[in-house]
GUMARGU-954333 format. One line per 8 residues: for each residue x, y, z of N, C-alpha, C. Coordinates in steps of 0.001 Angstrom, whole numbers, plus 500000, padded with zeros to 6 digits. Example, Ala and Ser with C-alpha at 12.3 -4.5 7.8 and 13.67 -1.06 7.14 Angstrom:
BEGIN
513190:494310:507800:512300:495500:507800:513200:496700:507800; 512850:497750:507080:513670:498940:507140:512900:500030:507870
//
This chain:
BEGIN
183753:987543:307927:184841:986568:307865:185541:986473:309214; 185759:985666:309895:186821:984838:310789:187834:984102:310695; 188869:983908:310966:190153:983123:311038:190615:982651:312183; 191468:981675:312110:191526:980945:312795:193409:980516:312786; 193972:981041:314020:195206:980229:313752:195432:978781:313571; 196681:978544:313114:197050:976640:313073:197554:976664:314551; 197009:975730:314589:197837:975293:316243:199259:974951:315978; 200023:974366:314888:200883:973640:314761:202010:975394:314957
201667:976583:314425:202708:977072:314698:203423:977402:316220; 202343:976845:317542:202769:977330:318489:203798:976074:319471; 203843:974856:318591:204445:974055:319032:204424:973191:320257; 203301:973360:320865:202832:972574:322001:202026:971570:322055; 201108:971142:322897:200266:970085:322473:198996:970820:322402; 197911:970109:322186:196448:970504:321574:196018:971734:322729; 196198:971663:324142:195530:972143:325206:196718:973625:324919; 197825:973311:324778:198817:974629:324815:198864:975220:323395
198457:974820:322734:198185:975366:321726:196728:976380:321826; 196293:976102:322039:194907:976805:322148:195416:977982:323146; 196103:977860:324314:196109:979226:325114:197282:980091:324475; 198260:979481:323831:198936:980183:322723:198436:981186:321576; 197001:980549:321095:196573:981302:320157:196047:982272:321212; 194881:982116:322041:194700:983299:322590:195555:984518:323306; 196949:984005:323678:197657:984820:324032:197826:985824:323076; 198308:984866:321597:198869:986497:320658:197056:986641:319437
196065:986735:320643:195374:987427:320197:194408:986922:319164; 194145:985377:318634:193346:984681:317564:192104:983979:318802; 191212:984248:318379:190107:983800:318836:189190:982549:318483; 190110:981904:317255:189901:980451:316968:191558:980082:316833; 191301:978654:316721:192778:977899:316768:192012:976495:315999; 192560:976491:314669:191833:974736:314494:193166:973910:314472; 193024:972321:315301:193555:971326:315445:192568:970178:314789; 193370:969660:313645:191606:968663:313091:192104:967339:313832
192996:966942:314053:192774:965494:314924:192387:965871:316406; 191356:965091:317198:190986:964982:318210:191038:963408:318783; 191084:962729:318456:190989:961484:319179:191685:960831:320548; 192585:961785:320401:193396:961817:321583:193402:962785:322709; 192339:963540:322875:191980:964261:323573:191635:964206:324626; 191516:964274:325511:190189:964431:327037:189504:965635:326487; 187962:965133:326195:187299:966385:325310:186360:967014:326561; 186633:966964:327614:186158:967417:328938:187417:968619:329142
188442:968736:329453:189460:969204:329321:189804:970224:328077; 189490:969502:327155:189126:970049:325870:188581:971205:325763; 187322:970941:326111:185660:972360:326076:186272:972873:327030; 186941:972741:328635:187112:973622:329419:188144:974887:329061; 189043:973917:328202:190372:974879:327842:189976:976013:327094; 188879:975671:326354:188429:976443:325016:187583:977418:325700; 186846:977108:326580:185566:978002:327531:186606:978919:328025; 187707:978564:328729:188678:979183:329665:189277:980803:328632
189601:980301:327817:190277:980907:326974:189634:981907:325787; 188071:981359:325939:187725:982457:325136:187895:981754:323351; 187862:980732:323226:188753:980154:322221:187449:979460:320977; 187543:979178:319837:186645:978439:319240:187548:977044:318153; 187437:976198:318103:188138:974841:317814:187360:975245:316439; 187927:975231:315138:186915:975566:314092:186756:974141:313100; 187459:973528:313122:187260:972190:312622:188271:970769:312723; 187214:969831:312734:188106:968293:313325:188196:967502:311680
188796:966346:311760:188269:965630:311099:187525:964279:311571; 187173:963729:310692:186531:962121:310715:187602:961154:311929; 187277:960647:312617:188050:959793:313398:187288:959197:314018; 187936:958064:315012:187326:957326:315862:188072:956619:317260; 187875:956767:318459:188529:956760:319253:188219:955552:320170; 186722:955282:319761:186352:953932:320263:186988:952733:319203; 187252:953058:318029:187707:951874:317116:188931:952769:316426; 190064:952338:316815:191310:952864:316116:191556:952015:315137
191464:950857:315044:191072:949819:313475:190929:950526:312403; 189719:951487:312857:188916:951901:311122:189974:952920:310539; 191371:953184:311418:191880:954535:311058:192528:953773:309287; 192974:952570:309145:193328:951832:308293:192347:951612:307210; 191187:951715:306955:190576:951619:306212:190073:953440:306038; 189455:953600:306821:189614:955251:306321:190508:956048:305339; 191600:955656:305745:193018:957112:305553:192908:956240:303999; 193794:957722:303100:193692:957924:301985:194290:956529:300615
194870:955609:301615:195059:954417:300540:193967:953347:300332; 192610:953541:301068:191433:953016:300808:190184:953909:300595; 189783:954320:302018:189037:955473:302155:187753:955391:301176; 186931:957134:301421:185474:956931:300645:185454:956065:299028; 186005:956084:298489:186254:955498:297430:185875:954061:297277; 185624:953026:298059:185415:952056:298822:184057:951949:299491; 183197:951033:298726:181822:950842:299113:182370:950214:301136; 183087:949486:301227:183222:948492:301950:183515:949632:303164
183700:950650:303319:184174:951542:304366:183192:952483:304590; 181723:952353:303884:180840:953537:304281:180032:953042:305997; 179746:952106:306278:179456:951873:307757:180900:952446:308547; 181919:952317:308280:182756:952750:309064:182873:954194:309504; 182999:954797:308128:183012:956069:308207:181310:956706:308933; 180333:956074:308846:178916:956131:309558:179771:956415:311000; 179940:955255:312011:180248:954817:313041:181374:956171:313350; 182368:956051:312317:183325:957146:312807:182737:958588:312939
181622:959012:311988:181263:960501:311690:180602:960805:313040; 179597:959707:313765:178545:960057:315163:179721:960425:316079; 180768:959338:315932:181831:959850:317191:182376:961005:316826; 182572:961574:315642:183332:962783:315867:182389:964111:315586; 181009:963846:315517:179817:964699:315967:179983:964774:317519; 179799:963879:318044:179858:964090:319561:180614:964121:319854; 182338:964534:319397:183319:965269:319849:183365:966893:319402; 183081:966999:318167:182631:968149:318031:181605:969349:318851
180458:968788:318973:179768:969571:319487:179933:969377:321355; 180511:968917:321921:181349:968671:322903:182245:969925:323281; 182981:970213:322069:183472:971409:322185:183344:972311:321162; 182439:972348:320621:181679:973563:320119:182143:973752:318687; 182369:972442:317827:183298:972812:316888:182202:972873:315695; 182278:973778:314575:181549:974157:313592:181745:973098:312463; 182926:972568:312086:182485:971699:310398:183162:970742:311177; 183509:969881:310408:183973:968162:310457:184479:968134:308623
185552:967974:308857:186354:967368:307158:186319:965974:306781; 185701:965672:305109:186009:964588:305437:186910:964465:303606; 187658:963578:303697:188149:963011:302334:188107:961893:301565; 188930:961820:300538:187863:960606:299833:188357:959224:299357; 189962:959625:299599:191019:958820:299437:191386:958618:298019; 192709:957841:297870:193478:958134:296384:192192:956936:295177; 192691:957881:294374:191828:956597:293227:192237:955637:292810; 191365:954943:292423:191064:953056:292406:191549:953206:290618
191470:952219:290750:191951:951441:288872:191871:950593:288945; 190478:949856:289413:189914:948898:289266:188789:949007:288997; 188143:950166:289117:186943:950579:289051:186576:952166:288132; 186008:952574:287701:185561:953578:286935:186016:954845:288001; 185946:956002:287063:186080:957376:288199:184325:957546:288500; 183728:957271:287109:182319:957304:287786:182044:956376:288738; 182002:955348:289170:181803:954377:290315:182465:954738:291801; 183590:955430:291199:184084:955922:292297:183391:957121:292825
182961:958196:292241:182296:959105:291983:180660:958667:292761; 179950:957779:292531:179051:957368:293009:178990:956870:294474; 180381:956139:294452:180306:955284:296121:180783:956528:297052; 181100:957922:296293:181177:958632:297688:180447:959807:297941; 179036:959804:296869:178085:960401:296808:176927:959937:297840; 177060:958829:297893:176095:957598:298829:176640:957684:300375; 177799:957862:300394:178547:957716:301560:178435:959337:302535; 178711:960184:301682:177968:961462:301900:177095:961881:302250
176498:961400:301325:174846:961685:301633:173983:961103:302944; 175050:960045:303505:174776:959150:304335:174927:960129:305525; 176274:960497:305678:176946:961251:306554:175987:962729:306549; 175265:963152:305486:174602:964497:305632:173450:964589:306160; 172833:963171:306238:171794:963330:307027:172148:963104:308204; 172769:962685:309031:173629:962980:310315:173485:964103:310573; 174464:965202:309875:175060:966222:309776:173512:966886:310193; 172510:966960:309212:171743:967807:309164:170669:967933:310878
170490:966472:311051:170044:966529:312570:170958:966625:313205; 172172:967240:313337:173158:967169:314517:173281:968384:314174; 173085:969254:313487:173713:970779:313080:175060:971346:312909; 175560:970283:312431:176670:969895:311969:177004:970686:310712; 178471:970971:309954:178752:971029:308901:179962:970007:308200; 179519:969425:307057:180793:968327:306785:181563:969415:305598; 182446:969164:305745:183555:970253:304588:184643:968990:303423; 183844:969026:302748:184787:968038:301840:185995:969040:301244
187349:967587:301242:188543:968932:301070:189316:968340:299760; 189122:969038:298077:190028:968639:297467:191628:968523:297905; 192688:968174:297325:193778:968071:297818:194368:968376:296552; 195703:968522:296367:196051:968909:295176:197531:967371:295210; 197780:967025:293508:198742:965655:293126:199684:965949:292864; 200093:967254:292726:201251:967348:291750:202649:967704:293070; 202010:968085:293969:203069:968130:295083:203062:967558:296564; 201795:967495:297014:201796:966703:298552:200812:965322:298315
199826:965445:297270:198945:963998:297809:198858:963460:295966; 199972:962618:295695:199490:961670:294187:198475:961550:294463; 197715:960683:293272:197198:959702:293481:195654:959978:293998; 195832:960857:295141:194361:961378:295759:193368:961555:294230; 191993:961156:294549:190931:961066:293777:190494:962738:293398; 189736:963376:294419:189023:964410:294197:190216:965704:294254; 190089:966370:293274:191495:967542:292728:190932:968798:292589; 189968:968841:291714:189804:970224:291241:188855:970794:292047
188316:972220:291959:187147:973192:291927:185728:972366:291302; 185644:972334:290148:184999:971629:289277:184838:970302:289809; 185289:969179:290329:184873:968123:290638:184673:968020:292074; 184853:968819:292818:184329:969173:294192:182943:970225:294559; 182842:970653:293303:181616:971291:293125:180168:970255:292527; 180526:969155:291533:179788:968512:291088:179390:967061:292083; 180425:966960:292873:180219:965896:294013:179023:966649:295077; 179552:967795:295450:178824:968629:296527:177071:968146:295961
177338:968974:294772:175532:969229:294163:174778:968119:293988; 175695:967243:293967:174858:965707:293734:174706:965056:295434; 175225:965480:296480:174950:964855:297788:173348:965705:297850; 173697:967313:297282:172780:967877:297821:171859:968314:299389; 172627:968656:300050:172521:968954:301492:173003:969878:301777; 172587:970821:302580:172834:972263:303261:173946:972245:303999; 174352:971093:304301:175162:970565:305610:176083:970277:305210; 176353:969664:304012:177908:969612:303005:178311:970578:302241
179423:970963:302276:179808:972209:301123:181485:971486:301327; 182148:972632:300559:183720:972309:300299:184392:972976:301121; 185842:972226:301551:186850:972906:302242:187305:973145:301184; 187601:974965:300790:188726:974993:299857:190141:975367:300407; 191062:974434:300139:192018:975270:300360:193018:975547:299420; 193254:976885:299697:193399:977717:298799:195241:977331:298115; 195985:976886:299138:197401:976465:299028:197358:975620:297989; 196276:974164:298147:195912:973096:297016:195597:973790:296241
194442:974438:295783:193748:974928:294689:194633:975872:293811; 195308:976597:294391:196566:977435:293673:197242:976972:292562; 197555:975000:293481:198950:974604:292991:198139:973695:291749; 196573:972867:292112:196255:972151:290904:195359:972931:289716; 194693:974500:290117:193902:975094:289480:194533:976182:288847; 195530:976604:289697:195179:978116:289943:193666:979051:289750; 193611:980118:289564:192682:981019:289056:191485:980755:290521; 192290:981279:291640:192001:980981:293082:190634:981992:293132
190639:983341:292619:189267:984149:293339:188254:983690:292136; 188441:983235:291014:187167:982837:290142:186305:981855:290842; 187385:980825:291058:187193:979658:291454:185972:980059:292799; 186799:980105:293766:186117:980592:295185:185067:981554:295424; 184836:982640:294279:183796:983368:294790:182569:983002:293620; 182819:982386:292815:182167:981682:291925:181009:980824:292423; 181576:980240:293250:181130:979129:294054:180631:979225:295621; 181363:980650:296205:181018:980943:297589:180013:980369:298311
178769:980159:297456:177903:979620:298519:177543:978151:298976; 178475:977570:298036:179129:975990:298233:180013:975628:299001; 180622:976465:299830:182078:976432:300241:181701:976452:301454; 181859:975790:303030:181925:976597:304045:182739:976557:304671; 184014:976367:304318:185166:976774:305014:186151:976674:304388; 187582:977482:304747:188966:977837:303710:190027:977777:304483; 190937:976914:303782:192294:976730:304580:193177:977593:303708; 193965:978263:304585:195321:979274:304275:196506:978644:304140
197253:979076:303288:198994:978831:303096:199356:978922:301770; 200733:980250:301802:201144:980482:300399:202156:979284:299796; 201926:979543:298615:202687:978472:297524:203614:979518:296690; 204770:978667:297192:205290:977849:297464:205798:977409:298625; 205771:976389:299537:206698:976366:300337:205228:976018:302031; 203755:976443:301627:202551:976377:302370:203210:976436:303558; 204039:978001:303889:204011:978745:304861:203122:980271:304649; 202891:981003:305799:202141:981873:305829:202227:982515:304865
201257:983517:304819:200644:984188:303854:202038:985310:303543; 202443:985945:302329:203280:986810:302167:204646:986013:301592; 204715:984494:302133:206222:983820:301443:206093:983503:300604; 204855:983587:299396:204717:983115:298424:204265:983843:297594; 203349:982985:296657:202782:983513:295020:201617:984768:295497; 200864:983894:296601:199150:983986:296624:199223:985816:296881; 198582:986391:296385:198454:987928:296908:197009:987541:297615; 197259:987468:298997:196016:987102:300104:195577:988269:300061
196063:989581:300212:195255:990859:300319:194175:990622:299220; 194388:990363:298158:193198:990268:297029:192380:989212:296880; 192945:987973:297637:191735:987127:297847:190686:987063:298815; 191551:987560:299704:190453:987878:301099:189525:988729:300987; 190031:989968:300121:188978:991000:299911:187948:990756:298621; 188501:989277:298058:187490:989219:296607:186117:987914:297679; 186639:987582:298324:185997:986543:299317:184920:987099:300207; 185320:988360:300961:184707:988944:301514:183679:989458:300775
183954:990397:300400:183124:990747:298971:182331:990230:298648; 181985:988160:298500:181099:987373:297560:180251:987167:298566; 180337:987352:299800:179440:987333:300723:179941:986095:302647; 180982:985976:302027:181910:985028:302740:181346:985361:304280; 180836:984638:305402:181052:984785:306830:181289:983740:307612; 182017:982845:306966:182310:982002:308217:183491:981806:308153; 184617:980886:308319:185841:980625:308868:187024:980337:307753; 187819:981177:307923:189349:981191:307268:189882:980624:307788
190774:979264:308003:191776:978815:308834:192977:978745:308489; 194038:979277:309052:195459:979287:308666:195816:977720:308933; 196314:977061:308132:196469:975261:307635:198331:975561:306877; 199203:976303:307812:200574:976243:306687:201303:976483:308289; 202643:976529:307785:203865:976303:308467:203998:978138:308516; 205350:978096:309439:205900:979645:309637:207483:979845:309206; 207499:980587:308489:208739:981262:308576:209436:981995:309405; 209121:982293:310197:209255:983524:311325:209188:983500:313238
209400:983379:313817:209475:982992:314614:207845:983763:315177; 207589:982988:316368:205591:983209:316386:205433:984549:316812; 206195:985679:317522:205630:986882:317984:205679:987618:316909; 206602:987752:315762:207179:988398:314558:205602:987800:313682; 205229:986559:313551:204377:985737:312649:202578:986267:312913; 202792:986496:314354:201329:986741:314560:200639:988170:314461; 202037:989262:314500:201903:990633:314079:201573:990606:312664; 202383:989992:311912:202426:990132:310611:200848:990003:310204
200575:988817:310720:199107:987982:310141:197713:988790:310835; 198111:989561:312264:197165:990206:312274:197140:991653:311773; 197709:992302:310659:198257:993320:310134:197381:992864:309043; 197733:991862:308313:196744:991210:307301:195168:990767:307426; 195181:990007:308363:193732:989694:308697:192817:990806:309296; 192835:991718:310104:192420:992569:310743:191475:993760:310286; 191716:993892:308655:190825:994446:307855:189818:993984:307337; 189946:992424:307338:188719:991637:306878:187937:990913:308257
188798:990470:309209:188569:989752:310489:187522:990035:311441; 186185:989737:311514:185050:989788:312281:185012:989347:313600; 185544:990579:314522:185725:990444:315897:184638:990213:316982
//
């Protein structure tokens, strides 16, 4: 297992963020928007520093247009947006591997009521699958990310464990698995280590933050000591990313978290 700080707790921009994490000691830092980058600048900062970018999302920097049809009030859900999201996924492959980044997220946007959940269900199985054969010649990983309704995203389509597992199996590709994160999954599932190690080998990557409040680990419900170690355990080796806010000011925040992580954390 690996982790990865949020850039957002160090309060700078994308490039100072990254030498922030390496200062107090994290050897990944994920920032998922890139479009605004100099990704020359980018890879150097990350080379410089010793650093690994662990995941972006879907964007497009040659067409800022599609950001409107993408984002979650249209999005995969929408036959009419799968060339887009095509066009957007190559550009943010070749921002990715640019700077060395391991998955790419993508989502699916809120649901339709005009149309079936199965139809909906279908147009982003196609759209996927589209994107996975990409993925698979680019050596890519796409991380689909439920979201949870009842507190940050209404409305959003894909919710549970269970319906992010049955989307996955039907793209069917090595190259797609689930972002779980664990803050969402808490708040729409609970029953977080069934869920996750159940499924471990569907999953390839996990976002961090306790509930309530999706600041670090310890301000909340989640007992992370027991998920990390039920995770580890299922055979888990690739990337934990801390995805929450801080309570604490960052030298106090990054002791804490490497006090926690450091028993499971693959140096």
């Amino acid at each position: 297992m690996k982790f990865s700080a949020a850039g957002g707790w160090f309060g700078g921009d994308w490039y100072q963020n990254v030498r922030m994490g390496a200062k107090y000691g994290f050897q990944a830092v994920e920032q998922l928007g890139w479009n605004h980058l100099d990704l020359d600048l980018a890879r150097a900062t990350l080379d410089e520093c010793g650093v690994t970018s662990t995941c972006i999302v879907i964007q497009s920097k040659e067409h800022p247009e599609y950001a409107e049809q993408m984002a979650w009030t249209h999005g995969m859900v929408y036959e009419d947006t799968r060339d887009i999201f095509i066009a957007s996924f190559r550009e943010s492959v070749a921002a990715a591997k640019k700077m060395n980044v391991p998955n790419i997220c993508a989502t699916v946007g809120n649901r339709r009521f005009d149309v079936t959940d199965e139809e909906q269900f279908d147009t982003c199985v196609k759209t996927l699958k589209a994107l996975s054969h990409i993925a698979e010649e680019e050596g890519i990983m796409i991380v689909l990310e439920p979201l949870n309704i009842l507190v940050n995203h209404m409305g959003f389509y894909l919710v549970t464990t269970e319906e992010a597992v049955k989307m996955i199996k039907a793209v069917d590709s090595p190259n797609c698995k689930i972002l779980f994160d664990i803050y969402h999954q808490q708040i729409s599932e609970g029953n977080v280590i069934r869920n996750a190690t159940e499924n471990i080998d569907l999953i390839g990557h996990f976002h961090i933050g306790d509930n309530p409040g999706r600041r670090e680990p310890g301000t909340g419900e989640i007992n992370y000591d027991n998920v990390f170690r039920s995770i580890r355990d299922a055979g888990y080796n690739r990337y934990l990313a801390f995805e929450c806010g801080r309570s604490v000011p960052v030298p106090e925040l990054c002791v804490n978290m490497h006090k926690l992580i450091d028993k499971y954390d693959v140096k």
